[in-house]
N, C-alpha and C positions, 0 to 999 in steps of 0.2 A: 401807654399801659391800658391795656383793657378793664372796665369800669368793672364792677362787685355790683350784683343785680339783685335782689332778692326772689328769692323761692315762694309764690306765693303758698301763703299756708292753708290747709285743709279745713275745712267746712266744722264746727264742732257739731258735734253729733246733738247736741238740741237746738242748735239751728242758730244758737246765739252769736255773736259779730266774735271776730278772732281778729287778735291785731296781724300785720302781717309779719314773718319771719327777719330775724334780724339782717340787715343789712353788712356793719361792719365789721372788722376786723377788732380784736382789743386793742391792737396798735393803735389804728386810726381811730377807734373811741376815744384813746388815750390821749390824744395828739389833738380833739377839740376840745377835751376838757381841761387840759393843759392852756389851751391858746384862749379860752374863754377865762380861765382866772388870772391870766397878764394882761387882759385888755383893760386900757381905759372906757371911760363912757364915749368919745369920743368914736375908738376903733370900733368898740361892738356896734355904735350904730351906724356906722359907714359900710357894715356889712349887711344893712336893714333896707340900701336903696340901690339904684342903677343910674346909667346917667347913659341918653340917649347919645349917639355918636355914629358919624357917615364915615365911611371906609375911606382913605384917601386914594384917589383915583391913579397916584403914580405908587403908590404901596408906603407911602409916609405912615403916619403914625395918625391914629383916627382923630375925628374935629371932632367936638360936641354939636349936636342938632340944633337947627335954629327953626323952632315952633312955635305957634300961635297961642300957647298958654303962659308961657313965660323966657326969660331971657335966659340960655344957661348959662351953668357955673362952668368959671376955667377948670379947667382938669389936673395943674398943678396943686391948686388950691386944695383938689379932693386927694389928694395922693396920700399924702403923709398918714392922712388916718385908714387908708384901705378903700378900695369900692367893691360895694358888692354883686353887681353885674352894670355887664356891657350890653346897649339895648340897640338892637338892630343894627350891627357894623355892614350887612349886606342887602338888607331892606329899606335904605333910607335913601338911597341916591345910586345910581346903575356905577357897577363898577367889575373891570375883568374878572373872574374867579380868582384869576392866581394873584394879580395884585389885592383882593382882597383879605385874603390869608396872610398873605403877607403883610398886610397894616395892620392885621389885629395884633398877629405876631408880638410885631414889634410893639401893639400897645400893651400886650400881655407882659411884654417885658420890663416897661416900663411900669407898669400896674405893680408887678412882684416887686424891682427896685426899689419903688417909691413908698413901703411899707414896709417897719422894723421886723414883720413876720415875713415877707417874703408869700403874703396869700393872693393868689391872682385874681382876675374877675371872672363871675362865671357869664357866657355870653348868651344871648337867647336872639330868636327871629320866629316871625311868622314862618308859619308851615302847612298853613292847609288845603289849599290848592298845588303840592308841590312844596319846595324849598323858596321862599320869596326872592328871589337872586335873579339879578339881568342873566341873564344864558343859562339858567337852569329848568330842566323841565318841567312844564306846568299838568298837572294830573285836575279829571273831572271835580267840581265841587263836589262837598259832602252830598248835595242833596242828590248827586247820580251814584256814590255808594251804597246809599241806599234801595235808591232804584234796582241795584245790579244785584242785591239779596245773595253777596257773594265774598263772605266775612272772610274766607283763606284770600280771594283775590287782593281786597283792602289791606289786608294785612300784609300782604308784598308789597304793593304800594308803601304802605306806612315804613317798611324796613328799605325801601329804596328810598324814600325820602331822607330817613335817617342819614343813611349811608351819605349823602350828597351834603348834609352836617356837618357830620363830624369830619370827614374829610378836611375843612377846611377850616375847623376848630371853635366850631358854633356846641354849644353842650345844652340847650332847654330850646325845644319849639314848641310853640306858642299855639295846639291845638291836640286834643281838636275841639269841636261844639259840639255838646250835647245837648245843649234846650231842644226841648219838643216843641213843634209848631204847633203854636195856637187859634194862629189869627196867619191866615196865609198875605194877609195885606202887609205885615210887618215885612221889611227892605229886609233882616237875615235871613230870609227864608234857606235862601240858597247856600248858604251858610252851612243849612242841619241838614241832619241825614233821614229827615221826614219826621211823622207825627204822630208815630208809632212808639211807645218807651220802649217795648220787648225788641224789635227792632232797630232801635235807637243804640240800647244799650249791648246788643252784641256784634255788630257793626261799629260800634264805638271802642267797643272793647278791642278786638282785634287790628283796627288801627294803631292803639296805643302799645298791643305786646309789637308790631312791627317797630313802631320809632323807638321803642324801648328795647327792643335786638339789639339796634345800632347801636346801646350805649347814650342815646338823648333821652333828657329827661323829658313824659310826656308831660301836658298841661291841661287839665280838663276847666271849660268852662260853659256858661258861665253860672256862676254857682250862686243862685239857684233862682230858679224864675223869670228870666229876662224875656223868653219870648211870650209871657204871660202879662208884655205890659198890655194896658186898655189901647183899645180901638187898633191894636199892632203899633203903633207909634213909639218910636225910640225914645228908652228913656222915661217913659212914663212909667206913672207906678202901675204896681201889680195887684190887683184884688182876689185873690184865689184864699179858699180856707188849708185845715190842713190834711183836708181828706186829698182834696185833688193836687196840691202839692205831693205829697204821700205815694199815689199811686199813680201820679205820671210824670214831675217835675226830677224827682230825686232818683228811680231807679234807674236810668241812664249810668247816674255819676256813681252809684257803689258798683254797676255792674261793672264797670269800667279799673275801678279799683280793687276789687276783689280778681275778677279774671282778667285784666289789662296788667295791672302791677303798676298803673300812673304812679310818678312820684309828686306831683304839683297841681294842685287847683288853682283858679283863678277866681275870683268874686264878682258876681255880677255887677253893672249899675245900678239896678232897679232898687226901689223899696219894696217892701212887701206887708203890705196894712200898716204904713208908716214907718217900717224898720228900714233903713240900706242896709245890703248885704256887708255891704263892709262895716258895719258897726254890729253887726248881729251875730251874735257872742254865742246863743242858740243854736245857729246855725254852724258856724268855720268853730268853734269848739267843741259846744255841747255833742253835737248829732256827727259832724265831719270826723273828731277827734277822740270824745269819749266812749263815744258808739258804734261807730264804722271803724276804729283805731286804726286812723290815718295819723301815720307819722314823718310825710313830708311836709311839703314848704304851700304855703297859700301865698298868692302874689296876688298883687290890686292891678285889675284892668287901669288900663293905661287916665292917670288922676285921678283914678277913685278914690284916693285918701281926703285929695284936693276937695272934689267934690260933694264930702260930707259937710263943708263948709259954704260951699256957690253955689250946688244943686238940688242940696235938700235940706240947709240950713239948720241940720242939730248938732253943729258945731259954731262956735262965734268965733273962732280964728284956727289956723292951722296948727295952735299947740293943743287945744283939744281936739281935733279932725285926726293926727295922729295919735292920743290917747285912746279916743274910740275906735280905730281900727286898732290899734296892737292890741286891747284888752278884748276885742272880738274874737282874735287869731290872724288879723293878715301880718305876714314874716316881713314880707318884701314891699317896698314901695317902686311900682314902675310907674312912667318908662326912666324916670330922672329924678333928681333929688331934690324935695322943696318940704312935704310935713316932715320929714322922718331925718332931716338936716337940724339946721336949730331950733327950731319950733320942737321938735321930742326932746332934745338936749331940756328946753324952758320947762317941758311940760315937767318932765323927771323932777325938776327943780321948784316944780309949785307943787309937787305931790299928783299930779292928774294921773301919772302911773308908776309904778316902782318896778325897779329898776330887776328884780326877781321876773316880772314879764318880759324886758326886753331882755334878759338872758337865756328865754325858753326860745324865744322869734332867733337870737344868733346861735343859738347850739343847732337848732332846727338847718339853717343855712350852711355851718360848718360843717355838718353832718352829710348834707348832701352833698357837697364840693369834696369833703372825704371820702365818700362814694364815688365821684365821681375820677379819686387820683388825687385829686388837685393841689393834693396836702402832704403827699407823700416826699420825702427827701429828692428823690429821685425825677422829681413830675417834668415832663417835657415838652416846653411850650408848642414846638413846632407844629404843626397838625399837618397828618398823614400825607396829606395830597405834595408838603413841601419836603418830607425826610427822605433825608440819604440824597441829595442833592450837590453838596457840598457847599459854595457861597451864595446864596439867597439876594440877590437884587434887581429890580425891579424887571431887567433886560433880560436875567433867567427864567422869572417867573411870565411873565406878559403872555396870555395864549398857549399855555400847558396844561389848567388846569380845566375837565371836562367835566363840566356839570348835567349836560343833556345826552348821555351816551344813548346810543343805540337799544338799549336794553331796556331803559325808561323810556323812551319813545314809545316801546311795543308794550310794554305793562299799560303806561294812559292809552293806549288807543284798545287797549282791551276792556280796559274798564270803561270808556263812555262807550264803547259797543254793546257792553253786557248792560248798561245803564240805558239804553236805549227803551222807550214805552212804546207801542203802537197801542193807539185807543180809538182807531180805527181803520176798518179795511173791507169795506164794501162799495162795490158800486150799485147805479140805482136799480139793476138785474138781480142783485145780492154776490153778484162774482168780485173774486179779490183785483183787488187794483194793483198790491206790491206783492212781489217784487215787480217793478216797469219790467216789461220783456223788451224794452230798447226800441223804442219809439222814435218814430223818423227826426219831429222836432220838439225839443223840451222847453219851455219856458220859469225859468229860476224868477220869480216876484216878488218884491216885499225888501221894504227895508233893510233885513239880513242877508240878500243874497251875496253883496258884496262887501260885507262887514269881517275884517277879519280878527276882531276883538268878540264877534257875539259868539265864542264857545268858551270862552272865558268867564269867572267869576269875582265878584272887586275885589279878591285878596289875591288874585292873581298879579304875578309882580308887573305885568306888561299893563295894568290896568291901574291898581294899586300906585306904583310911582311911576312909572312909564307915560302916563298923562299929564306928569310937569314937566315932561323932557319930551315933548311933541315931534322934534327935531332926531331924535334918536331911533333907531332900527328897534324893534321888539327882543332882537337877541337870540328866537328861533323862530321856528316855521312855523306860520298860521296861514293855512290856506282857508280859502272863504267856500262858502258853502255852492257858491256860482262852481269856481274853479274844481272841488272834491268832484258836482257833476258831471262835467265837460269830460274830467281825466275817467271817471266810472262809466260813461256812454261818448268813447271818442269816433265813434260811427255818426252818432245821433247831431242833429244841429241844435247847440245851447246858446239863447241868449238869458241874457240876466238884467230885468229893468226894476228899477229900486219904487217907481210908483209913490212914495213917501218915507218921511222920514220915521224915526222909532217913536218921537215922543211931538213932532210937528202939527199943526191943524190946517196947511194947506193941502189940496186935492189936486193939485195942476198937472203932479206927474202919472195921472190916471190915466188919463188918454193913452199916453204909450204903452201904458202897462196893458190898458184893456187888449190893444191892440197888439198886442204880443201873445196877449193870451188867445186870441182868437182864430190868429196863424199856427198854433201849436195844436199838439197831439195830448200833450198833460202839462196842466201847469203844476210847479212846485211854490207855493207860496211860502216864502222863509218872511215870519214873521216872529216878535219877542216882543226885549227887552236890551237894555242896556244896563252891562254895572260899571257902579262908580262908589262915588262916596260924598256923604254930606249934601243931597242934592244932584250931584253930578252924573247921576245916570236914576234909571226908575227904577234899578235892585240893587242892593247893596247896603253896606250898615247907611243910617239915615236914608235911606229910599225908600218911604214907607208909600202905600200906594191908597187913594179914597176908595177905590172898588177892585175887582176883579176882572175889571175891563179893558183890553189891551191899549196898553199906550196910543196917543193922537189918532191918528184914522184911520190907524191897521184895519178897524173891524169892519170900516166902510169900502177898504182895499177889499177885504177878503168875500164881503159877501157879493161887490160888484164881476168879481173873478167867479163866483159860481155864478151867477145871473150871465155868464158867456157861454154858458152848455157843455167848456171843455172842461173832463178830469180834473178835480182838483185835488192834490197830497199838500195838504197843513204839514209844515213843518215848524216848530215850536222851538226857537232857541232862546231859551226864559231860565230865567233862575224861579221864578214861580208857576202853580197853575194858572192859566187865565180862564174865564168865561167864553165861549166861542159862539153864542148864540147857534142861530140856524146852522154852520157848519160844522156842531157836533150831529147835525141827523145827515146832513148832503154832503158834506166834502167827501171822496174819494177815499180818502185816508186821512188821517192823522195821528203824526209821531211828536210824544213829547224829547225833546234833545235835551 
């Protein structure tokens, strides 16, 4: 059944905030107020959390996640009372398309069985590089959206990402970011779509009307101030007053909800002058909900509830950590269920919140999943990509379902074309270097040449989980930037020498490099970054960087390759800007990628 979107409503004519036009049906009003006065305390808050879960790889029925924060819960155990989303059935561990639809399926079915209303889970995944999914096509990070200052283009993007969604019966993705960059040293950089709000927020916007065509709920985050933590460091607090929150933290996220139509926010980690977003009541009520009249769903970045109690310590146990977020406004506890389980049951039960809030957080929920069908007599678990198939197992489905069609291939390679920066292109005559007129011999240099993860960003799924599973193929084509030039000049002679590593401090493989360089006609220096996460690459969430100085001895690469006389085109495949010292005045050229 095709989803019920809402109409955003008209501007009032003195400029004051409008909520937006109703969503439902009276049926389906009908049909959650109904299901919110039969519920126990138990059912209404089983629709308060999610419970993280890996697709089963032969199309079984999906596992619960096993992560570094806690041990989960069996999934029978959660049944009887209802769950309220499935967190990453196709971002947690690589699995076919079709057998993946197929596990949710069957957990979807199991989900509605397993509760006397028959309410399914609503399922959510990363989305912003793409659809997070082994074999589905991965699209430029935000921060080349931006670059491409080409909102209808993103916005097809965002509707073909959808599309690759819902197909396979995913209904909330998990983007996009709107924090403005603050501090270009902070690891998300790559993440935003630059550091611009007015820019921010109508590039943001038109992402979200695309995934919201498709029928998936958008999710804006993070709300509000996260790339304003000090020194760019993750996770730290943020020191901003409320003038420059005001005029550059916030108008992203209304523009995005007034001309986007997001139905979901997310709450940052950050504090902000000792508040976390997730306790601040000001913020995801006050200004989200009585002012902007947002009437979807706020969800907690993944343990932010938790971490009102470990991270920022104005909670003394998880029955207050959930009290403080749901009397803030967060609806949703992701990615799995721990405060918002018996810790809110205890707190309900010592008075820390009443129970009149927690039935605003489930009407909120039931409301969207009644938007969404999911409530309708008629709702049909199957997702598109498997109907009208006839018997469904695992031998039917294996290798049917196409996540990386031909047509998403051409939209990402249009948009990191239009994403492309040249910031510079002179030589030392002042005449242009690019385009190369095909040059007898080319030399590719640098760390990146043969990298075929470096046009990737960490929430790309090849990068994202695809680096615990070493052993496995990426799922699609990543040619390296060596290979792109050899196939773009197959007259020319291309070698490609790596010269050092991205983030190394030895120099040994200089010598060959020089010496490549010196035999050629222009060198291409492919120089960056790498992303990861936590540490495991130098962009990405937790990859915060001390300067603006290219990782290990890129800069001592790059400026020995001008000190050999030939040509030199800076090629940049970074999730941030860098510093380039003396070859922003002498390199040949240089392209941000």
């Amino acid at each position: 059944m095709i989803p019920e979107t809402a109409v955003p409503a008209p501007p009032a004519e003195n400029g004051a905030p409008t909520a937006p036009a109703p969503r439902l049906s009276r049926e389906r009003a009908a049909r959650v107020e109904s299901l919110l006065a039969a519920m126990t305390r138990e059912e209404k808050t089983a629709q308060l959390y999610g419970l993280w879960v890996g697709a089963s790889p032969e199309g079984g029925e999906v596992a619960p996640h096993q992560h570094d924060m806690q041990a989960p819960p069996a999934l029978d155990d959660l049944l009887p009372h209802g769950l309220g989303q499935l967190t990453r059935p196709f971002g947690t561990a690589p699995v076919d398309p079709g057998l993946g639809a197929l596990s949710l399926l069957r957990t979807q079915a199991r989900v509605i069985a397993g509760n006397r209303f028959g309410i399914p889970a609503l399922a959510h995944e990363e989305c912003l590089a793409g659809f997070a999914a082994w074999r589905a096509t991965t699209f430029p990070v935000p921060l080349a959206w931006g670059a491409s200052f080409d909102p209808e283009l993103v916005e097809r993007v965002g509707a073909a990402i959808g599309d690759s969604l819902r197909a396979v019966g995913v209904h909330q993705g998990l983007a996009p970011v709107l924090d403005v960059v603050r501090d270009l040293r902070w690891g998300r950089v790559e993440e935003t779509i630059g550091e611009d709000p007015y820019l921010v927020g109508r590039v943001g916007a038109a992402y979200v009307r695309g995934l919201e065509s498709a029928g998936i709920v958008a999710t804006l985050k993070h709300f509000a101030g996260y790339s304003a933590s000090r020194a760019g460091r993750n996770l730290a607090p943020v020191s901003m007053g409320p003038r420059e929150r005001a005029d550059v933290v916030l108008p992203p996220f209304e523009a995005a909800l007034r001309e986007g139509g997001a139905r979901s926010v997310m709450h940052a980690y950050t504090d902000t002058d000792g508040v976390p977003s997730a306790a601040d009541q000001a913020l995801l009520t006050g200004l989200l909900r009585e002012t902007w009249g947002f009437e979807g769903t706020v969800v907690a970045d993944y343990f932010g509830v938790a971490f009102l109690q470990s991270l920022h310590h104005v909670a003394a146990d998880r029955a207050e950590a959930a009290a403080l977020a749901l009397r803030a406004g967060v609806d949703v506890e992701l990615p799995t269920v721990d405060a918002y389980g018996a810790p809110l049951l205890a707190a309900l039960d010592a008075g820390l919140v009443d129970e009149a809030t927690v039935d605003e957080a489930v009407r909120r929920v039931l409301r969207q999943k009644a938007e969404l069908g999911l409530l309708d007599a008629d709702f049909d678990p199957v997702p598109p990509s498997l109907r009208g198939r006839g018997e469904l197992s695992a031998e039917t489905v294996r290798g049917t379902v196409d996540l990386d069609p031909p047509e998403h291939r051409e939209l990402s390679a249009r948009l990191a074309a239009e994403s492309l920066v040249l910031l510079r292109n002179a030589a030392s005559d002042g005449s242009p270097v690019l385009p190369l007129a095909a040059p007898r011999r080319i030399a590719v240099i640098g760390p990146q040449a043969g990298a075929p993860l470096a046009v990737l960003g960490c929430y790309a799924f090849p990068v994202h989980v695809g680096g615990a599973h070493p052993d496995l193929a990426p799922g699609i084509a990543l040619p390296t930037l060596y290979e792109a030039v050899a196939a773009e000049f197959a007259d020319s002679d291309v070698v490609a020498v790596a010269g050092c590593g991205i983030d190394t401090g030895g120099t040994e493989g200089f010598a060959a490099a020089l010496d490549a360089a010196r035999g050629a006609d222009v060198v291409i220096a492919a120089l960056g970054d790498r992303a990861g996460l936590f540490g495991r690459g130098t962009s990405g969430e937790g990859c915060d960087a001390p300067s603006l100085r290219l990782p290990g001895v890129q800069q001592e690469l790059l400026d020995a390759l001008l000190d050999t006389g030939t040509p030199v085109v800076g090629v940049l495949l970074a999730g941030r800007p860098y510093a380039l010292g003396r070859a922003a005045a002498e390199a040949g050229a240089l392209v941000q990628a």
